[in-house]
N, C-alpha and C positions, 0 to 999 in steps of 0.2 A: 098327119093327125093319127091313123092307124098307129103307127109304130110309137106311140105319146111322147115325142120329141118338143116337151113343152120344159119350159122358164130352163132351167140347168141342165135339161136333159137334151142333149143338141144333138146333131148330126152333121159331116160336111156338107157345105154348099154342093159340089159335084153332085151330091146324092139326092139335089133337089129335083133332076131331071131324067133320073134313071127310072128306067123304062119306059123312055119316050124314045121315037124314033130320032136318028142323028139330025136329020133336019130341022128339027124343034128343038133342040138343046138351046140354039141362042134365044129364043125365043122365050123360053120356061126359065132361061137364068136374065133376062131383062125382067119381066115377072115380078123374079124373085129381088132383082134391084128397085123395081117400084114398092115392094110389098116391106120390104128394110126401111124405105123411104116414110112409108106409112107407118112405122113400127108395127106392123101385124107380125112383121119377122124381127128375131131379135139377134145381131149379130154375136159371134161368141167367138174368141181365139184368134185376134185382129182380122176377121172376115171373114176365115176358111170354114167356118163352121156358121150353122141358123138351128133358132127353135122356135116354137108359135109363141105368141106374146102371151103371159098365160093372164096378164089382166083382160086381155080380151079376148078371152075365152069363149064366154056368154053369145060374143058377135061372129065369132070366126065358125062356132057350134051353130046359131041359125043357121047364117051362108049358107055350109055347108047343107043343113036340113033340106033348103027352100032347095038348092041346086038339085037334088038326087029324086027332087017331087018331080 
């Protein structure tokens, strides 16, 4: 969300778990397969790439809010 990789503005998948230690890599990319699953991620470049879903913007911005109280 920092870096606003929202609706067209994507990132690689890879990059969903950088700078997490190697041991949680698969962990943060299942995650990231549930959350595509849920559409909160949206896939972009037949899978290599994700961005937030930006119609759920409103729900992925509380989340976030309520997590960092």
């Amino acid at each position: 969300m920092t870096k606003r990789k929202w609706g067209k503005n994507y990132t690689p998948i890879e990059n969903v778990a950088r700078g997490l230690p190697n041991d949680k890599t698969g962990d943060c990319l299942e995650i990231a397969d549930q959350l595509l699953k849920d559409r909160i991620l949206l896939s972009h470049k037949k899978g290599k790439c994700v961005s937030l879903n930006v119609k759920l913007k409103k729900v992925i911005m509380e989340f976030l809010e309520n997590f960092y109280e």
